[in-house]
C-alpha positions, 0 to 999 in steps of 0.5 A: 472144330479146332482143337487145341491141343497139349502145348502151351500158348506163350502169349494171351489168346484173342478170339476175334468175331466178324462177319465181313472177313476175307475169304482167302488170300487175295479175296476182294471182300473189305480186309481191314478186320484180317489186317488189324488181327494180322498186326497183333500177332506179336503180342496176342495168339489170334483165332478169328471166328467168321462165316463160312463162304463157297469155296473157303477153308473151314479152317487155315492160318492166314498170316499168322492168324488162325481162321475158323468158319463156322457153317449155317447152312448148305455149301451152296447157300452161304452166301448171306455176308459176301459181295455186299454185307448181310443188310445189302445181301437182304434188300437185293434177295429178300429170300435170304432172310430163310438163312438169319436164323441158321447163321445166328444159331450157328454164330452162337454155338460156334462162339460157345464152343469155341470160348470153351476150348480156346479159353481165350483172355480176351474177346474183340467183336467187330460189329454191334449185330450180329456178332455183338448180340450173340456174344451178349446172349450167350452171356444170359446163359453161361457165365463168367465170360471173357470181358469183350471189346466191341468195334462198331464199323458204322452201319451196324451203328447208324441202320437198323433203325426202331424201337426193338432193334434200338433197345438190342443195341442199348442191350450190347452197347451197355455190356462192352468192356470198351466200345470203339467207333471209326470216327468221332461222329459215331461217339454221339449215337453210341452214347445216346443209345446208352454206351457209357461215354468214359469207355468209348474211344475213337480208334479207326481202321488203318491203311498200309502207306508203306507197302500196299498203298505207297506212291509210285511217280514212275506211274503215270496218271491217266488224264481225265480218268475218274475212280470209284472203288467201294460197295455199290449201296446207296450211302456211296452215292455213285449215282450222284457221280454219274449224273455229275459225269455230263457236266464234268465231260463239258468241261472236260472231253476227256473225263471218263469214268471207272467203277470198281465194286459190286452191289445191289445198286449195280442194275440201278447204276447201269441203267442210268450210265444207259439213260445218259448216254454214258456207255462210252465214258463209264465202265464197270470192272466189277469187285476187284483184290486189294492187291489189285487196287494201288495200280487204279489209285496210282493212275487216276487223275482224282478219286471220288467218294460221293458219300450220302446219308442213306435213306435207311438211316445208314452212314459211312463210318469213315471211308477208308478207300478215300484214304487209300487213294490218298495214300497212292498220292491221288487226289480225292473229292469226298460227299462232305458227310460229318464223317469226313471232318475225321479226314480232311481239315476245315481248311481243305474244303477243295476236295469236299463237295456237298453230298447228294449234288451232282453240279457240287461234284461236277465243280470240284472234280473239274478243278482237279481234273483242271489243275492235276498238278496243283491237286497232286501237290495237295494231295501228298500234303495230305497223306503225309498228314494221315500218315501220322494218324492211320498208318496200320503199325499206329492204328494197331499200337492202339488196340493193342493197347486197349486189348491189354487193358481189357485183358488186365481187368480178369 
């Protein structure tokens, strides 16, 4: 357990709980909690609390922010929250529902004694289960613990449908100092399961349009390349965009297509590229680092998100990887779900194709695939216009300030 030791922290302590984090530098699992807690170091000192995984440090500094892992189970088996989430990491092995209750007992004493050490001012949860429910828990128990900021990133919000797992939610909702969703759609369900509307603000993750995803016109895109990046679960939809694939070729031979995720849809997705003939046109390159990802942004002709509403009731809270295409100056077709009116103007009804249906997607990315230079221009329209909103150095001013208000309520 970290120690904290005789010299004096200058600036207020922030103790960051996650599930999704990265394992180590350059690890390919979605970074954007280490991204926001790496931006507020200049103002706060950060620890993040997050779960052990194969192969990761139980502890290191990482960017300026102090990493701490806490463990749940035998090395070999901590493998509940990687390569897809905990929700997607049940339904492909349902054995790993053994591991639930060791990781939540080993998130809520890892929590307590870290609080009682680290005596942090403040508190920013990412996630309504399981990080939020046990920071609530703990709260029956001990009191006079630090006000706390929950982020919910989607999922957690919109799944885990029922009565009980509906009155948890209320439960930690409730107990926020202040809640904050990725994008308006998500304001109404936290408020109908009872957060209050005058402490919910919509503040979503950012991207790095000036160093990670920037534009590069000395590379060259690949005519016909069509890219995928995400989680492989079914509110992605990427079984639509491979069905759209046949009618996309007809309309353009040399449309081909490139998957970079894993998940539990994987097998699925493989055996119907098999079942279309597809083998030739589609290939799977599996998850890759965030530092890998700009060069396939840069050279595909147009990147697909083919968002769903998932038959579990799960949606995507805001689709970030759109944005980071967008960024690299690609251009992008969506599944036009509530969330995306966050992103794309009314007026931009070119790059949004109705979700769920493979002809919608095969007429929208034809056009750009059509017309690559008219779909680039649009394209750079629409970064420079999202650059002004989610850029990281605006994303993180906003939390920051939101931290400190919470902070000057003790």
């Amino acid at each position: 357990m970290f120690e904290l030791g005789n010299s004096p922290l200058p600036r207020q302590r922030l103790l960051v709980l996650a599930s999704t984090y990265p394992r180590w530098d350059g690890d390919h699992e979605p970074g954007f909690v280490h991204e926001l807690s790496r931006r507020l170091v200049d103002t706060f000192d950060v620890h993040v609390l997050c779960p052990h995984a194969p192969n990761a440090a139980s502890q290191e500094i990482l960017d300026g922010v102090s990493i701490h892992r806490f463990h749940y189970a035998p090395l070999a088996l901590e493998t509940l929250v990687q390569n897809g989430g905990i929700l997607a990491n049940l339904k492909r092995s349902p054995w790993k529902w053994c591991l639930v209750p060791f990781y939540f007992m080993g998130l809520m004493i890892s929590t307590w004694q870290f609080i009682r050490q680290l005596r942090p001012q403040c508190i920013h949860v990412h996630w309504i289960i399981p990080q939020g429910l046990a920071l609530v828990m703990l709260g029956v128990f001990a009191r006079n613990l630090p006000p706390f900021l929950l982020t919910s990133h989607g999922g957690d919000l919109f799944s885990l449908r029922g009565r009980v797992f509906g009155a948890v939610k209320r439960w930690v909702l409730r107990k926020a100092f202040i809640v904050t969703v990725v994008s308006r759609p998500m304001v109404r369900e936290a408020v109908a399961l009872g957060a209050e509307d005058e402490r919910i603000y919509v503040a979503p993750m950012g991207v790095d349009f000036n160093c990670r995803f920037s534009l590069n016109q000395q590379v060259p895109r690949v005519a016909g390349q069509i890219l995928f990046v995400g989680r492989l679960v079914e509110k992605k939809g990427v079984k639509y965009l491979i069905q759209a694939l046949p009618s996309i070729r007809q309309r353009m031979p040399s449309a081909h297509l490139v998957i970079i995720g894993s998940g539990p849809e994987l097998p699925e997705l493989v055996a119907l590229v098999s079942r279309l003939g597809l083998q030739d046109w589609v290939e799977f390159l599996g998850a890759l680092s965030q530092a890998a990802l700009p060069d396939f942004y840069r050279q595909a002709s147009v990147f697909v998100a083919p968002f769903v509403d998932a038959s579990s009731g799960d949606k995507e809270g805001l689709g970030l990887v759109s944005i980071e295409a967008i960024a690299c100056g690609c251009p992008v077709v969506v599944g036009d779900v509530p969330v995306v009116a966050d992103i794309f103007l009314d007026t931009e009804t070119d790059m949004r194709a109705i979700p769920g249906n493979p002809e919608s997607l095969a007429q929208k990315v034809g056009d750009v695939l059509a017309s690559p230079e008219v779909a680039c221009r649009r394209a750079l329209e629409v970064r420079q216009r999202l650059a002004g909103q989610l850029s990281w150095e605006i994303v993180s001013m906003r939390y920051s300030a939101l931290l400190n208000k919470m902070a000057a309520s003790l």
